[in-house]
C-alpha positions in Angstrom: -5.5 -12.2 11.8 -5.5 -13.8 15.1 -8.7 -15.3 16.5 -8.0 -16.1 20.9 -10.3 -18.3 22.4 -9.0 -19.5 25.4 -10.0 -19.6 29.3 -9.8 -16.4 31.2 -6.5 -17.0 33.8 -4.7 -18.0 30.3 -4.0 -13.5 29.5 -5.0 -13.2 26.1 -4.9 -10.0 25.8 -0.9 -10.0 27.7 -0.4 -12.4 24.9 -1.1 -10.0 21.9 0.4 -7.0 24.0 3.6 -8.8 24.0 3.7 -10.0 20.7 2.7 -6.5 18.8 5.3 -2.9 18.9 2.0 -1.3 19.2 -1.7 -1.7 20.1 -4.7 -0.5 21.3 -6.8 -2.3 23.5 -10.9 -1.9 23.0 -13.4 -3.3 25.8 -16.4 -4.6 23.7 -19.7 -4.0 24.6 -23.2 -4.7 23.5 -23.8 -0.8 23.2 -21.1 -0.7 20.4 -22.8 -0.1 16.7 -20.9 -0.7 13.4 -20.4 3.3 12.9 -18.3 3.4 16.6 -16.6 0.1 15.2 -16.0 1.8 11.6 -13.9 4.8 13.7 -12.0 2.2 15.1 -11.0 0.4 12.1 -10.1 3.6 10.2 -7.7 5.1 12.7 -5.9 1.6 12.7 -5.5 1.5 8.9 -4.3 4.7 8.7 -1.7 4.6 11.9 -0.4 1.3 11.0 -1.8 -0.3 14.7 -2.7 -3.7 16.1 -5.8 -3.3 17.4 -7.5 -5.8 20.7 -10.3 -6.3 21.0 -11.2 -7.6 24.0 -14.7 -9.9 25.0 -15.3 -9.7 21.0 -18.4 -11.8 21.0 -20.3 -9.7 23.5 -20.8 -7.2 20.5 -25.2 -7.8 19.1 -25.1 -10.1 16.3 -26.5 -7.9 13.7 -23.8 -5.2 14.3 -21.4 -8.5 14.1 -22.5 -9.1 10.6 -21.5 -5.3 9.5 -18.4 -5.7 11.5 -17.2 -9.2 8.8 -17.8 -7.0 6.2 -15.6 -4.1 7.2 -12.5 -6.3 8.4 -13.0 -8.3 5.0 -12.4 -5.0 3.1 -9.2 -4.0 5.1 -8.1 -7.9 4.6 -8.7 -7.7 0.9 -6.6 -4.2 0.9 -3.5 -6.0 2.7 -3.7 -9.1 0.2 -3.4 -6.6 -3.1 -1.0 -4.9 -0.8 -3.1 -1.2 -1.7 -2.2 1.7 -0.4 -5.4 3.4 -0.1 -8.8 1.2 0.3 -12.8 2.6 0.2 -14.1 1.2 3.6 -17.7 -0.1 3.5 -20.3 2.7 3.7 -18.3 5.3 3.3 -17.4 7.1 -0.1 -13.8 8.8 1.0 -10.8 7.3 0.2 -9.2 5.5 3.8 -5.4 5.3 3.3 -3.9 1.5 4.2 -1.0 1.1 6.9 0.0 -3.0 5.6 1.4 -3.1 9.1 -2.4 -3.0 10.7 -3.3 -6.0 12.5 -6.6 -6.6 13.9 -7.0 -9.6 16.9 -10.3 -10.7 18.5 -10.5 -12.3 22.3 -13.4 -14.3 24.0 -14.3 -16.5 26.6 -17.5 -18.6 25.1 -19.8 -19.6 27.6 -20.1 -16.2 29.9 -23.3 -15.0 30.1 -24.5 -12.7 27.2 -22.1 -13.9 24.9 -23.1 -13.9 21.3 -21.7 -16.9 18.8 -19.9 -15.4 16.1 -21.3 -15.6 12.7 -19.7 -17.9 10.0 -18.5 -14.7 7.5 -16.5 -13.5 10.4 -14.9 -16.5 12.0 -13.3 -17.5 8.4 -11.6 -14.5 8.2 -9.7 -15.0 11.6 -7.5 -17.7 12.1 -8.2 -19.6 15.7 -5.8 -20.0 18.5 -6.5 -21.5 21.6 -4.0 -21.3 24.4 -3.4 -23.8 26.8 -2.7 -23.8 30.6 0.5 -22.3 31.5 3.5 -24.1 33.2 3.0 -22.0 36.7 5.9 -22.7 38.4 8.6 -21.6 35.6 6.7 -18.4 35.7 7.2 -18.4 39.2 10.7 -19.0 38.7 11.5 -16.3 36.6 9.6 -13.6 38.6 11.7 -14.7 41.8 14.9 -14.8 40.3 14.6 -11.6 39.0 14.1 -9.9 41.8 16.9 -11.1 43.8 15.7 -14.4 45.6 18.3 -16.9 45.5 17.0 -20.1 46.3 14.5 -19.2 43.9 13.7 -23.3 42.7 12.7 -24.0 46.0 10.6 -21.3 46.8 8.9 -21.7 43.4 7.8 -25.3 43.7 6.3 -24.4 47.3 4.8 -21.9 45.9 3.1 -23.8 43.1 2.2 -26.8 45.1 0.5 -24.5 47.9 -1.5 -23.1 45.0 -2.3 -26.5 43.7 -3.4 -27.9 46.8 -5.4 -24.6 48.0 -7.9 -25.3 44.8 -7.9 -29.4 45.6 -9.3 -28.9 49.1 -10.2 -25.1 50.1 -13.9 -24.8 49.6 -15.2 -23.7 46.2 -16.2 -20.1 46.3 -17.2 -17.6 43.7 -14.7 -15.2 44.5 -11.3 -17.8 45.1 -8.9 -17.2 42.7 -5.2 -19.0 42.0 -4.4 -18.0 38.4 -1.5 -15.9 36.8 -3.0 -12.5 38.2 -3.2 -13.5 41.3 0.0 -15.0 41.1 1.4 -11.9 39.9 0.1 -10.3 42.4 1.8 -11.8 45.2 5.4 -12.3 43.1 5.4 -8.0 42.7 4.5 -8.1 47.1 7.0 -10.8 47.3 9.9 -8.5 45.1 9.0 -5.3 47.5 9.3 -7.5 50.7 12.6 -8.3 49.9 14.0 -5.1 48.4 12.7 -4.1 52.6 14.5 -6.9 54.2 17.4 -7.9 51.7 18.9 -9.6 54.7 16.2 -11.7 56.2 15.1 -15.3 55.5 14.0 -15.8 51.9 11.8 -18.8 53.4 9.9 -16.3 56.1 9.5 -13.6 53.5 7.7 -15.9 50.8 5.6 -17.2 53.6 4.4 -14.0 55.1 3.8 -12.6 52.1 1.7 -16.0 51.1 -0.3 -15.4 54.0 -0.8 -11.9 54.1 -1.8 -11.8 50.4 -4.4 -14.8 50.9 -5.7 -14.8 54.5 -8.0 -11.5 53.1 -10.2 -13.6 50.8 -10.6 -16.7 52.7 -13.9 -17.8 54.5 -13.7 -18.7 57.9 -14.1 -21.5 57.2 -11.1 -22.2 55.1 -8.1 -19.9 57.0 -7.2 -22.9 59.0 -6.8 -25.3 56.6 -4.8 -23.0 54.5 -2.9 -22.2 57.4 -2.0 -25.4 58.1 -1.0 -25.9 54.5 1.3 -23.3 54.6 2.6 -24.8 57.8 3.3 -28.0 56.2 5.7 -26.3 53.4 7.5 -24.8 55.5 8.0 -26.5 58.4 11.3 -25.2 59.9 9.8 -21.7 60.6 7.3 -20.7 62.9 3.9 -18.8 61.7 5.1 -15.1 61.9 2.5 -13.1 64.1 0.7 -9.3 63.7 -0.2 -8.4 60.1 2.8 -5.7 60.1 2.2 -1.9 59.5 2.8 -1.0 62.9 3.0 2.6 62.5 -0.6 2.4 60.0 -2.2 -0.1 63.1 -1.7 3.0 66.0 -2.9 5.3 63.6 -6.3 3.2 62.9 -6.4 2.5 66.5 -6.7 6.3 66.7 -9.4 6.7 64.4 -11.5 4.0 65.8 -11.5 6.0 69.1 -12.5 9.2 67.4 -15.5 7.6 65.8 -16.5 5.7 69.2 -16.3 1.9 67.7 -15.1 -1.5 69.3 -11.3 -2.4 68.4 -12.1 -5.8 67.6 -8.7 -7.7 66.4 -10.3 -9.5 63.7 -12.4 -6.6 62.1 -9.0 -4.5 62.3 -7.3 -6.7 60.9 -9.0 -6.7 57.4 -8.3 -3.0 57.8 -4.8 -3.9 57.4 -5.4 -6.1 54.8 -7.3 -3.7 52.8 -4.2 -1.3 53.4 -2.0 -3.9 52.0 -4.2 -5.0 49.0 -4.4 -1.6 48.1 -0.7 -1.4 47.5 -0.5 -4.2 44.5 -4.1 -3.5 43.0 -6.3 -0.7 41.5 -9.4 -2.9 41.4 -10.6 -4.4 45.0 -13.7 -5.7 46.0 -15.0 -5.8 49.4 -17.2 -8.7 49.8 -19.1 -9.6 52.3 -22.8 -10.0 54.3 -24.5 -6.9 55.3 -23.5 -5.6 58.4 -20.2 -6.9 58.2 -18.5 -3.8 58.3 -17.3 -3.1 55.0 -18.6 0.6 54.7 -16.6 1.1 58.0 -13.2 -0.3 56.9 -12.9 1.8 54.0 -13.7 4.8 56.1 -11.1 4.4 58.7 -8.8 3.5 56.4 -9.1 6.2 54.3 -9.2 8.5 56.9 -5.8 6.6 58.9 -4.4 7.4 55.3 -5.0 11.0 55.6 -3.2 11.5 58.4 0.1 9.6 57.8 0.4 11.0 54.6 -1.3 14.1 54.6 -2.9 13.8 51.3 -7.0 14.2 51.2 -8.9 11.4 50.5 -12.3 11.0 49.5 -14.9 8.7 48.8 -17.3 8.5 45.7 -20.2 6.4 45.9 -22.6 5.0 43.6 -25.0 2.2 43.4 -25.2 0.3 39.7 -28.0 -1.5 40.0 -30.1 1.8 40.5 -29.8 2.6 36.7 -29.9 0.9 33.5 -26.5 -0.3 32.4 -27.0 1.9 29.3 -27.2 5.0 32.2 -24.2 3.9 33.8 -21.4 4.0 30.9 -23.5 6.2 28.2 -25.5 5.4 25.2 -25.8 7.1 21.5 -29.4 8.7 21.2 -31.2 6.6 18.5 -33.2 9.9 17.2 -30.7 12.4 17.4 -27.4 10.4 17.1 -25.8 12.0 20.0 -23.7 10.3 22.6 -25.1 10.5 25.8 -22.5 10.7 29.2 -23.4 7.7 31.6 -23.5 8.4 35.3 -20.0 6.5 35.8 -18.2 7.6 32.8 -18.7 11.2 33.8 -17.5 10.5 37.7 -14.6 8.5 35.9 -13.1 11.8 33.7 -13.6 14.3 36.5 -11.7 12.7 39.5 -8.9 11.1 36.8 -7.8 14.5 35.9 -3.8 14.0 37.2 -4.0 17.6 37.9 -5.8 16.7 41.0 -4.1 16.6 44.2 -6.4 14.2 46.7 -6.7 10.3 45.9 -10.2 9.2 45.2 -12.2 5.8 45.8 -14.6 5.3 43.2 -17.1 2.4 45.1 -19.7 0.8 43.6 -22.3 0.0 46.2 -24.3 -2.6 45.1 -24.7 -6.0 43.1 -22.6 -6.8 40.6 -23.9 -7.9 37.6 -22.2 -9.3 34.5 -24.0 -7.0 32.9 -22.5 -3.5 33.3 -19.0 -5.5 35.4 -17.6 -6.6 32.2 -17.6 -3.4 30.8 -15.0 -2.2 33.5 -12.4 -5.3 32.0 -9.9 -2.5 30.5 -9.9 -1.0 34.0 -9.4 -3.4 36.0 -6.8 -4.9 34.3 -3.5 -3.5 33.8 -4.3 -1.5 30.9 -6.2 1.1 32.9 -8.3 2.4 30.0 -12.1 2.9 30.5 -13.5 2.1 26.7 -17.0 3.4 25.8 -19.0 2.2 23.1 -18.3 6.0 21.0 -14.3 5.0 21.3 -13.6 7.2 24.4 -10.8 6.2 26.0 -10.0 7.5 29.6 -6.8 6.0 31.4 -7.1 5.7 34.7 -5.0 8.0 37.4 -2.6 7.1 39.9 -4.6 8.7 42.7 -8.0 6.8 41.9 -8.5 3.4 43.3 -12.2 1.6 41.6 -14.1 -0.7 44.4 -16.5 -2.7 44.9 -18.9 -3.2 47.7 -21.0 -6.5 47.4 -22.8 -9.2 49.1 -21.5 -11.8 47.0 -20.0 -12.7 43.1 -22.6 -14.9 42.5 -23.1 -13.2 38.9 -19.5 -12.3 38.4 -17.6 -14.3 35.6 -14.5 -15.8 36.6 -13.0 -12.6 34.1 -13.8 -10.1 36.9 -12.5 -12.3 39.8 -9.7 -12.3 38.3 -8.9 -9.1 37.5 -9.8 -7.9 41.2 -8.1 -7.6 44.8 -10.6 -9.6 47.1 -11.2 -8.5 50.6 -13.5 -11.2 52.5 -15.3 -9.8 55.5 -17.0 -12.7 57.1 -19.8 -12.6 59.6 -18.0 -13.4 62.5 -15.3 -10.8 61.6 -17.3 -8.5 63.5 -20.6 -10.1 64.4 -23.6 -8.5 66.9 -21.7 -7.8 69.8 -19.3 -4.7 69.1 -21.5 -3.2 67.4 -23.7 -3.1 70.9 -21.1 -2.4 72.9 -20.7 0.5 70.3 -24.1 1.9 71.0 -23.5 1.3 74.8 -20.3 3.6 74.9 -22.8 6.3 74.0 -25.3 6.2 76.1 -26.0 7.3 79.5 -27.0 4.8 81.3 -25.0 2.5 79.1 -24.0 0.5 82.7 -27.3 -0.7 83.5 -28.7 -1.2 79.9 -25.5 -3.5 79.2 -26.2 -5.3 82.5 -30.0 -6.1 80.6 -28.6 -7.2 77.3 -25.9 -9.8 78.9 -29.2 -11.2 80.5 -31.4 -11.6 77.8 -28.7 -11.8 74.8 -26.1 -13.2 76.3 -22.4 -13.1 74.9 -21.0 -13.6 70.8 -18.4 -16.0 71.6 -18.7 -17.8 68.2 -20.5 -18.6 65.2 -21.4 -21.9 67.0 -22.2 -19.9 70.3 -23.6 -16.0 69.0 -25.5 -15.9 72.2 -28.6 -16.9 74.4 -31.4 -15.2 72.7 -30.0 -16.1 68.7 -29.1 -19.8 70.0 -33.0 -20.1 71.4 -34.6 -19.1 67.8 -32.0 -20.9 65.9 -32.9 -24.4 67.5 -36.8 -23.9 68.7 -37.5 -20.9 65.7 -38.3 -20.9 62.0 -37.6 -17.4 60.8 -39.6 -17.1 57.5 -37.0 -14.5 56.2 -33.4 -14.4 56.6 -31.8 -11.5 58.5 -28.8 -11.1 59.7 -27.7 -11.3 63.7 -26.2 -7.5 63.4 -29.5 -6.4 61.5 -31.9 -7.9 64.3 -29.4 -6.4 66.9 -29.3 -2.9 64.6 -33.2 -2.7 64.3 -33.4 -3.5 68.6 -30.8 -0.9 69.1 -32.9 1.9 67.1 -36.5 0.8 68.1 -34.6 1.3 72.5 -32.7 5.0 71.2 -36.3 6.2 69.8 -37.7 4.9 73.3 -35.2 6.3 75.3 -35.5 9.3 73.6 -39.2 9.7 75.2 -39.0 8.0 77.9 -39.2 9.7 81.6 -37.4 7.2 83.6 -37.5 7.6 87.4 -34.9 9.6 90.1 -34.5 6.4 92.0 -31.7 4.1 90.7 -33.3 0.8 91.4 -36.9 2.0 89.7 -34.9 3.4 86.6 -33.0 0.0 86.3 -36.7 -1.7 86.1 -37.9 0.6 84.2 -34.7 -0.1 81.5 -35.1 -3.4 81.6 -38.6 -3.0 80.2 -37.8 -1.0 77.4 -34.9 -3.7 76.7 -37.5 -6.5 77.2 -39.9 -4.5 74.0 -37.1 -3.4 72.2 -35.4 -6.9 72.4 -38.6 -8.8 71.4 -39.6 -6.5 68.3 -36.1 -6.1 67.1 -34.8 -9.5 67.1 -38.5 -11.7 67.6 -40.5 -9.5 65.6 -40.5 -11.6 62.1 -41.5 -14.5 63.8 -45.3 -16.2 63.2 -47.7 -16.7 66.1 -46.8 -20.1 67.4 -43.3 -19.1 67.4 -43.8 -16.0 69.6 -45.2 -17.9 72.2 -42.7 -19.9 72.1 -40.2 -16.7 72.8 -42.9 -15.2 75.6 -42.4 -18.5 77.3 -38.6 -18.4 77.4 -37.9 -15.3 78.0 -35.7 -14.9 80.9 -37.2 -13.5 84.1 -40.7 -13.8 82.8 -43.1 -14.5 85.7 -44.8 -18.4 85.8 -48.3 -18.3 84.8 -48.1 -14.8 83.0 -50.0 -15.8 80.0 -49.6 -11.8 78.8 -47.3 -11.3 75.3 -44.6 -9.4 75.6 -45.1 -8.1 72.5 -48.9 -6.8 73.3 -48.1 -6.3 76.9 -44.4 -5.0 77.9 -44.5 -1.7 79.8 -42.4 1.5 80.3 -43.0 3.2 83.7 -43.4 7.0 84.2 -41.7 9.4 86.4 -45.1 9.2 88.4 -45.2 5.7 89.1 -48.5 4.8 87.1 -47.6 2.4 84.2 -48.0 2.8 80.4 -49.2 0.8 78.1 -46.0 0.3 75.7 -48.1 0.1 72.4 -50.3 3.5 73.7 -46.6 5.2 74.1 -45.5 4.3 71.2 -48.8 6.2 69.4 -48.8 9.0 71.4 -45.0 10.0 70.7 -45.8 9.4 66.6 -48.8 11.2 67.6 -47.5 14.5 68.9 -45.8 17.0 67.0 -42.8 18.6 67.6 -43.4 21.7 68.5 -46.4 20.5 71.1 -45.4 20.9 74.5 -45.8 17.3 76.6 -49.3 17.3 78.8 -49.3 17.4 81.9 -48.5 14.4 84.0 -51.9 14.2 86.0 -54.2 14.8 82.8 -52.4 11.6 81.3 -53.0 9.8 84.9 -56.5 10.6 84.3 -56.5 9.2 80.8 -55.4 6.4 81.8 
């Protein structure tokens, strides 16, 4: 029996799928107990299977030890060539299939990796693969579907690759290997079964860019296009991301929910569109406030209305329960398998009786902890394994995301495995998302006229405005928040003021008086985290702030009232907490005289 220990781009598991007439794939976990592996082992003496088992040594180390002893009773059956064998801890009789097979892959060094006992490892015999020639598989793939000047394309292909992980930056979530590759050779086959009669040069470029530009930094999407620029000199960099009909359609859907189309944010839309075509696994990474919730959403409903199919979204966050939770567990008292939360979701929206297509996204962190459980499914086996031997193939209507800060604690395994979507900060940035909220509001003239003033304009990450280039060079925030989240927290602290506030007949006094609550809102959404010294530091450049004021803003800023007389801000603010609901508002002149 085979023993695979090899990196994680090298496929493994592809290599014992192509080598056996029939196997079965199992996802090892640390929840699996030698009883679930015993079940395993018995149905593939008695059908005659190879059986896979994939991450091997992520199995405990005491249910490791039972396992030796149970594959060195099936080896000592195939040696004496028995037909019928008495498996460890079990008195019936197990009948013996000689054409069983049993292979182990493993990637040592991931995190919560276990190292195989000696008993075990002698009954295996090792093989470690080595790194694959790319560019003959490249050659192959092209030729065969119908590219003709298929040696050239291939080494252009393979020397962008090589170059991209020489000088791109190094980022958790980059990936060049064989999936990847594979990826982009099945969008490269499509593209020219569309346009048999176009270029073969432009259609392996396009699709180099369109399959790459979506995981790239900022930072690194000129460099990369420059790159491909240099390989293929004679033709010009082909504009638009295509999917005109799908773009008009998005535009549409922007409109109906009253957002900004900003070319860069709807752009990864289209990407996401695109990425959904070749994969089954994506991953939407990105800061907070990016936009990632928003993509999927318009997407998803664009895709509704071209195609006419329903399409919904299920969410979950996996960080919120125990890993145990997630996937199921056996009940140590009663011996019962327990349903986890995402193993029941999985079997009740892959049921291919169902007529709507469902996104299954994981809103949170991902951990290495429950991600590499999900191997089988991201991959192209498309088998959810649980630790009891469930298996549950995955539909074609279901579509498994990921929405995530970062991959910090994902093993190069995952990557792999997964579509990535890259939604940098300057994607989208603070300012549509303002202009946003200012297409809603009433006075959204005059309040827009107020935060050019004090914010200024998003132009760049170099240049995000007045008020964010201020605290960035005079400033020390003592936590880290986002430019959207400071802009997000301003935008609800001026709708709950605006919501109260009685703001004058008189144009000109209403325009002061929403400058104000701009001025407060502005200086305890965006200023608010910052320490004493540093807020009189903001009080003192504050645009339009009278000389000699020595007032704070933040104790000091005031909202007028449809009388004239002048409220303290901070009072307001108590007295609209204050008051219930269903109390009527006093009258005018008893305030006056309160005050």
């Amino acid at each position: 029996m085979l023993f695979w220990n090899a990196r994680v781009r090298n496929s493994h598991v592809e290599a014992t799928l192509n080598l056996s007439f029939a196997a079965q794939v199992t996802n090892c976990t640390d929840q699996q107990r030698y009883t679930d592996m015993a079940k395993i082992f018995k149905g593939l003496c008695q059908a005659g299977l190879w059986g896979c088992f994939d991450e091997f040594n992520r199995i405990e180390l005491p249910v490791l030890s039972v396992v030796a002893q149970q594959v060195l009773a099936i080896t000592n059956g195939k040696r004496v060539g028995a037909s019928t064998f008495t498996f460890p801890g079990d008195s019936q009789v197990i009948q013996l299939n000689l054409n069983v097979g049993y292979f182990i892959t493993m990637n040592p060094g991931y995190a919560g990796r276990q190292e195989l006992p000696e008993n075990l490892k002698v009954l295996f015999r090792s093989v470690s693969m080595m790194v694959p020639d790319r560019e003959i598989i490249m050659k192959v793939k092209l030729c065969s579907v119908g590219y003709s000047k298929f040696p050239e394309l291939a080494r252009k292909f393979n020397v962008l690759y090589r170059l991209c992980e020489q000088q791109l930056s190094k980022q958790k979530h980059y990936d060049f290997g064989l999936r990847n590759i594979l990826s982009v050779l099945r969008t490269a086959g499509q593209t020219k079964r569309d346009n048999p009669e176009d270029d073969e040069d432009l259609l392996i470029m396009r699709t180099l860019r369109d399959m790459n530009l979506s995981k790239f930094v900022a930072q690194d999407v000129p460099l990369f296009l420059s790159l491909l620029g240099d390989l293929f000199p004679a033709i010009s960099m082909p504009s638009g991301g295509g999917h005109g009909d799908l773009q008009k359609v998005v535009s549409g859907v922007v409109d109906k929910y009253g957002l900004i189309k900003h070319p860069s944010w709807n752009l990864k839309v289209v990407q996401l569109y695109e990425t959904t075509l070749v994969r089954h696994g994506i991953m939407m990474v990105g800061p907070p406030g990016s936009g990632k919730s928003t993509i999927i959403k318009v997407l998803q409903d664009a895709l509704t209305a071209t195609t006419g199919i329903q399409n919904k979204r299920v969410r979950m966050n996996p960080k919120a329960i125990r890993a145990e939770e997630m996937f199921g567990e056996t009940d140590r008292l009663s011996g019962e398998w327990l349903n986890g939360i995402f193993a029941s979701i999985w079997s009740k929206f892959n049921d291919r009786s169902r007529k709507d297509n469902t996104w299954i996204i994981c809103d949170g962190p991902v951990d290495a902890v429950w991600i590499e459980n999900l191997n089988t499914v991201l991959d192209d086996n498309k088998i959810l394994t649980l630790a009891n031997g469930d298996r549950i193939p995955m539909a074609d209507t279901v579509k498994l995301m990921f929405e995530v800060e970062d991959l910090r604690n994902a093993s190069p395994a995952t990557v792999s495995r997964a579509g990535i979507i890259f939604v940098s900060a300057s994607d989208l940035d603070w300012e549509p998302v303002l202009q946003a909220w200012l297409g809603k509001q009433a006075h959204g003239d005059m309040l827009r006229g107020h935060f050019a003033k004090y914010l200024g304009s998003c132009k760049s990450l170099r240049e995000p405005g007045i008020a964010f280039e201020f605290l960035r060079g005079s400033c020390g925030q003592p936590l880290a928040v986002t430019r959207v989240g400071s802009v997000e927290n301003t935008l609800v602290l001026l709708s709950a003021l605006l919501k109260h506030a009685e703001l004058s007949e008189s144009q000109d006094d209403a325009d002061g008086e929403l400058e104000r609550l701009v001025l407060f809102a502005i200086t305890w959404g965006i200023a608010g985290l910052l320490e004493a010294e540093d807020r009189a530091k903001w009080d003192a450049w504050l645009p339009g702030q009278e000389k000699g004021d020595s007032t704070s803003l933040q104790r000091e800023c005031f909202a007028r009232a449809r009388s004239g007389k002048s409220i303290h801000a901070s009072r307001a603010l108590r007295e609209m907490i204050a008051r219930p609901k269903s109390q009527p508002k006093r009258a005018e002149n008893d305030r006056d005289r309160s005050l």
